[in-house]
N, C-alpha and C positions, 0 to 999 in steps of 0.2 A: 224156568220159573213162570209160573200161570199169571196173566197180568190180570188184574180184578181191580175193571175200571168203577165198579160203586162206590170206593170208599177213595181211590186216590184221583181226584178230579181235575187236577192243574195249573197254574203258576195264579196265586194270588195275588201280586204285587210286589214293585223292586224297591228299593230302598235307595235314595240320595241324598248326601249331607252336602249341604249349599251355606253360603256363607251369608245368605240372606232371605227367609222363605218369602217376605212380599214379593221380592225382586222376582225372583224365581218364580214364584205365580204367575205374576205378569208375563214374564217370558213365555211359559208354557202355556198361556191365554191367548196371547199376541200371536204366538209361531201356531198353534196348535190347535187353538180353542178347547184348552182344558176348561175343565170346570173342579170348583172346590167343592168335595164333598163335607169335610167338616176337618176340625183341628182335635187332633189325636190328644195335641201337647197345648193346650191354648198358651198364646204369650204372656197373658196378664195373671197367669197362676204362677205358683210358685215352679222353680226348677225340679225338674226329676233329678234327683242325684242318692247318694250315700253307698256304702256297702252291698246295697242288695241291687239296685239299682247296677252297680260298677259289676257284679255277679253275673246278674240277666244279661246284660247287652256287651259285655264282654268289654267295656271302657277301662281308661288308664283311672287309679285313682284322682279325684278330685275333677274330674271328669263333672259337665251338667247341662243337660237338655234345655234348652231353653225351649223352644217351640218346633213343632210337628206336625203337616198337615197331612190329609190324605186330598190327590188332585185324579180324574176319570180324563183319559183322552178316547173319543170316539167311545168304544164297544170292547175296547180290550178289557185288560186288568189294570190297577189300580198303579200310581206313582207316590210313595210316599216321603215327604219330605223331612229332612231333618237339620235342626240347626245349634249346633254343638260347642261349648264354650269349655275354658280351662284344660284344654286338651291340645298336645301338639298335632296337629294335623296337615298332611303333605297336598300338594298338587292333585290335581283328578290326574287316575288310570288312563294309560295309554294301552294299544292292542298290546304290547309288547310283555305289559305287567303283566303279574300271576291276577286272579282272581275277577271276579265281575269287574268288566271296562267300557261297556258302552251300553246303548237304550238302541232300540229300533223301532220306528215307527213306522206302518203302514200307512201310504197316501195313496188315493186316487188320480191328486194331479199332483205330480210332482216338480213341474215347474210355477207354480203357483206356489207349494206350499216353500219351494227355497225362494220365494221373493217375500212372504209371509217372515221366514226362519230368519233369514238375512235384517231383515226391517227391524226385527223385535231385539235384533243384538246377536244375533247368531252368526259364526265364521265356517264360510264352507273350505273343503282341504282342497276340494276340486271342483269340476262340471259333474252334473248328473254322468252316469256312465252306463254301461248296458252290464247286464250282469253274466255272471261265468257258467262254463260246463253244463251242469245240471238243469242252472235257472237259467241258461240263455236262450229264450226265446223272444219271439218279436212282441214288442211293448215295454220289457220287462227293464227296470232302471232301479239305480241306489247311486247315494251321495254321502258320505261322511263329513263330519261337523263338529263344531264345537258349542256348548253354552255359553252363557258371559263368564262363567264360574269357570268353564274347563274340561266341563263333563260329554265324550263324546256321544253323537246321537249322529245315528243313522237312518236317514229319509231311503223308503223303500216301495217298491210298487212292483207287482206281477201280475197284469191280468191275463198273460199268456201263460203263465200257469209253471209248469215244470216238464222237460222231454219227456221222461214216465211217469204216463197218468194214472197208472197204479197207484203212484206217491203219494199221499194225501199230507197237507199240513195246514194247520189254522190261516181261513183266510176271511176278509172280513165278505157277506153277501154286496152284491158289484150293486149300483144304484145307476138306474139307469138316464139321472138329469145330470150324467157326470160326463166332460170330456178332455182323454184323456190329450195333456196340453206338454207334457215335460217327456214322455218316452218315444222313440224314435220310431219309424215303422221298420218292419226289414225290408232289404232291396236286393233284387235278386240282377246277375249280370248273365248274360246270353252272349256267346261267341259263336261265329260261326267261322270254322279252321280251316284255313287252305296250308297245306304243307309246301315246304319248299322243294324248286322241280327237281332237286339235284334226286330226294329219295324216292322211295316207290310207296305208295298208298301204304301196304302191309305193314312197312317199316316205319313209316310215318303213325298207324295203330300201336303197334309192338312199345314204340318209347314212349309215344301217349301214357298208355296203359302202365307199365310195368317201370318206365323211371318217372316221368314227369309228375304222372298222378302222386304217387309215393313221395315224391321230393317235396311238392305243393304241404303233403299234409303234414311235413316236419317244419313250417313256418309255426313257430310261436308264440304269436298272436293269433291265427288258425283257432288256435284251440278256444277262444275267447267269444272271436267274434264269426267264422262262419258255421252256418245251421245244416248246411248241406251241400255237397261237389258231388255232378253228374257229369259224366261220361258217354259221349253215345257215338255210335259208327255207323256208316250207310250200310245197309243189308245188301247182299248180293243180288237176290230175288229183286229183279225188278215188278214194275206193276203199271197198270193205265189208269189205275183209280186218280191216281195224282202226280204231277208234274214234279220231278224233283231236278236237283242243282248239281255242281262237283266240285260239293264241299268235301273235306276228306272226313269230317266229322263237327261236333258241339261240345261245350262246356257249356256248364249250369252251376253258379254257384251262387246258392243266398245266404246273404252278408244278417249281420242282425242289424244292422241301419249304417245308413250311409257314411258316417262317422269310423264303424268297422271295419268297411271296406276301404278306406284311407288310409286307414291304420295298418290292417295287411299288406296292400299293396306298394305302402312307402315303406315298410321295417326292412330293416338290414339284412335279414334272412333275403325274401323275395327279391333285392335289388342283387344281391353278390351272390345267389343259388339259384334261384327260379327264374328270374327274366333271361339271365343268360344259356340259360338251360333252353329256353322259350326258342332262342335265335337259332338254336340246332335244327329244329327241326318244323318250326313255322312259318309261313311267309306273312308277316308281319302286317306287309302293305294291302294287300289279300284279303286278312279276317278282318271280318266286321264284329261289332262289338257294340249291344245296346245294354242301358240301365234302367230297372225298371220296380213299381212297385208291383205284388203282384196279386191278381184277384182269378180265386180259386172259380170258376163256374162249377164243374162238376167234380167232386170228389174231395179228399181234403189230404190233410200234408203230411208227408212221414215225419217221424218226432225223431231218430235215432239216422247215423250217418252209419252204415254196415260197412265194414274191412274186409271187404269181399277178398278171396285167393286169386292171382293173377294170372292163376294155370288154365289153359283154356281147354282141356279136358275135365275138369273140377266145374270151372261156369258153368259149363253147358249142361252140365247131371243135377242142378242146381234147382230147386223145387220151392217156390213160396205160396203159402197160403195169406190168400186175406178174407178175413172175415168183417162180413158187416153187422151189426148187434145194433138193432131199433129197439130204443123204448121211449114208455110216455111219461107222464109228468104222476102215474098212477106206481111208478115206479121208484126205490130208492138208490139213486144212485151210490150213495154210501155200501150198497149191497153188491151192486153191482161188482163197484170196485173189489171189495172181499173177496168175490168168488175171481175173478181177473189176477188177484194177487197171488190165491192160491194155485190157478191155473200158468202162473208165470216160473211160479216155485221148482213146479214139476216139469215142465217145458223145457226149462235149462237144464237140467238134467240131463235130460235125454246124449246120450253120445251123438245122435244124426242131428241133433239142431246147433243151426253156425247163430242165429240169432230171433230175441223175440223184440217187439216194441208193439207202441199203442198209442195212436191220436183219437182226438176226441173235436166230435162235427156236429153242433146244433145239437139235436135228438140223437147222437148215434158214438159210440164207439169202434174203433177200428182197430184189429188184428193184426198183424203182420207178423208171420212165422217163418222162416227160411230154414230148409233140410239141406241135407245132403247130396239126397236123393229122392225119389218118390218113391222108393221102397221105406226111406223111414220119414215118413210122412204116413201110409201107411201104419206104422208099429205104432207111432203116434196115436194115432186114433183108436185105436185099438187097446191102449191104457186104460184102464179103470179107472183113473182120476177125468180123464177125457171125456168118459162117458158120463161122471158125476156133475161134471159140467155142464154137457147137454143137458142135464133132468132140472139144473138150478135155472138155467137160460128158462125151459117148458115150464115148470113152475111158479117162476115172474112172469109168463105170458110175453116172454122175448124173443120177436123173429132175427134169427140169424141168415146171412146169405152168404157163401162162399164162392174166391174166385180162384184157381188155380193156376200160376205163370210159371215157366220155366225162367230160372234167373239169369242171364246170358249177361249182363253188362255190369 
């Protein structure tokens, strides 16, 4: 079905019945800074009610409106209120019930606005918390809540955006006298491994790689809170350019804030599967171990954690392109995206591609393509969509640059 965005434009406003619309004003003022745009149902008019009335809105009979406001938070859409009499009326919806059950709002500072939320009469279920899978990136927090009525709302903030920047979803434009005071930064942890002497370097790789790594990522909290686990080995090839140590290797792993990485490393998984796992084949007393936040100088972050195969004939034929796409402010990135969306379409397609992802850096978007091989990497390029690509890139006046790695780790 062809979507023909001219006529269908987007969520006008939700509807809440409150047991009180001043109350409720106030609340949504105090926690929110709503504003009243005007009363639909004024209170000093007569009720909406009878037959036709109980038809339209789908009430019990004997059902009657007493009064209805429409209230604006921020830049969204609209909240309108309703306050309903003569009618049996249950509890606010929990997640659990069928049909519309909570409100979501976007905050900039999120601990601000649950000291705001809390003040005006609001009950939070928990702490802000980091958000999951898709949205977990660093900054990124929600907190579920109640009204004084009942009615769940959800405090929410992303200015880290989502892992695929393909993705686009309404989001409010960022202001820049905002600071953000409620979500966590991410924090990344650096080990440096000495194995234990009883095995041999190889061996000490070998369980690295193919159990330990594997084990770590069946923690499930893992999947919540880390953003990324790196792997890396000494090269055989020595060199004079720089002095190195005999560590037998590193671990990289960033946490989405310091909170996550508690949470992993105390859950029940990690303490009765991974740490003991750890004592096989690490020497404990040996590895060093620093926490850190981290600040990118040059280049910017992968968005996606790759399941690389832990065949070491497979690694090594292993091929990734990245791409760097510069543009300027003469540019739409809305277009941008389009054309990235439909070049991701086709991408995955492909039999030789193991994976695609994309971050995004100031001025620039970033590529990352992994083949098979460099033979389809090759075929790759050689697509007619690939090519249509390039002419959309030339077109908007977008320099691209390409860097080509073999993928070994």
């Amino acid at each position: 079905m062809k979507k023909d965005k001219n006529f269908i434009r987007g969520i006008d406003h939700i509807g809440i019945t409150v047991p009180d619309i001043e109350a409720a004003t106030k609340f949504f003022q105090n926690a929110f800074q709503a504003e009243t745009l005007y009363d639909v149902q004024p209170k000093n008019q007569e009720p909406m009610m009878g037959s036709e009335v109980e038809n339209q809105l789908g009430l019990p009979k004997g059902s009657k409106v007493i009064h209805m406001r429409l209230l604006q938070i921020g830049e969204s859409i609209t909240i309108e209120l309703f306050r309903i009499e003569n009618a049996t009326q249950d509890d606010a919806a929990s997640l659990n019930d069928y049909g519309l059950q909570h409100l979501a709002i976007y905050v900039d500072d999120i601990k601000e606005t649950v000291r705001l939320f809390t003040a005006a009469g609001g009950e939070l279920l928990s702490q802000p918390h980091s958000l999951a899978n898709m949205e977990n990136q660093p900054g990124n927090a929600g907190v579920y809540g109640k009204a004084p009525w009942g009615t769940l709302i959800e405090l929410i903030t992303y200015p880290g955006g989502l892992k695929d920047k393909s993705i686009t979803r309404w989001t409010p434009n960022p202001q820049g006298n905002i600071t953000q005071t409620g979500a966590q930064r991410m924090v990344k942890m650096t080990m440096l491994l000495k194995r234990k002497p009883e095995i041999s370097h190889d061996e000490f790789v070998k369980h690295h790689i193919k159990k330990h790594g594997p084990l770590f990522q069946q923690i499930p909290e893992a999947q919540s809170h880390v953003i990324r686990y790196i792997q890396t080995h000494p090269i055989k090839k020595k060199t004079d350019a720089v002095e190195t140590n005999s560590y037998d290797g590193t671990a990289e792993i960033w946490f989405d804030s310091l909170d996550g990485l508690k949470t992993v490393l105390t859950s029940d998984f990690y303490k009765n599967r991974v740490f003991p796992d750890e004592k096989t084949f690490l020497d404990h007393e040996n590895t060093l171990i620093t926490i850190g936040y981290q600040d990118v100088i040059i280049g910017g972050d992968f968005e996606t954690i790759e399941n690389k195969s832990l065949d070491t004939s497979e690694r090594e034929s292993k091929i990734t392109a990245i791409t760097t796409l510069e543009y300027s402010e003469e540019n739409s990135e809305e277009k941008i995206l389009e054309a990235l969306k439909q070049l991701k379409s086709h991408v995955l397609m492909e039999k030789g591609c193991l994976s695609f992802s994309l971050s995004q850096v100031d001025s620039k978007f970033i590529i990352y393509e992994t083949f098979k091989s460099r033979k389809d990497l090759k075929t790759h390029k050689s697509q007619s969509y690939a090519k249509t690509f390039e002419e959309k890139l030339s077109n908007m006046n977008i320099s691209s640059k390409v860097q080509i790695l073999n993928s070994i780790n």
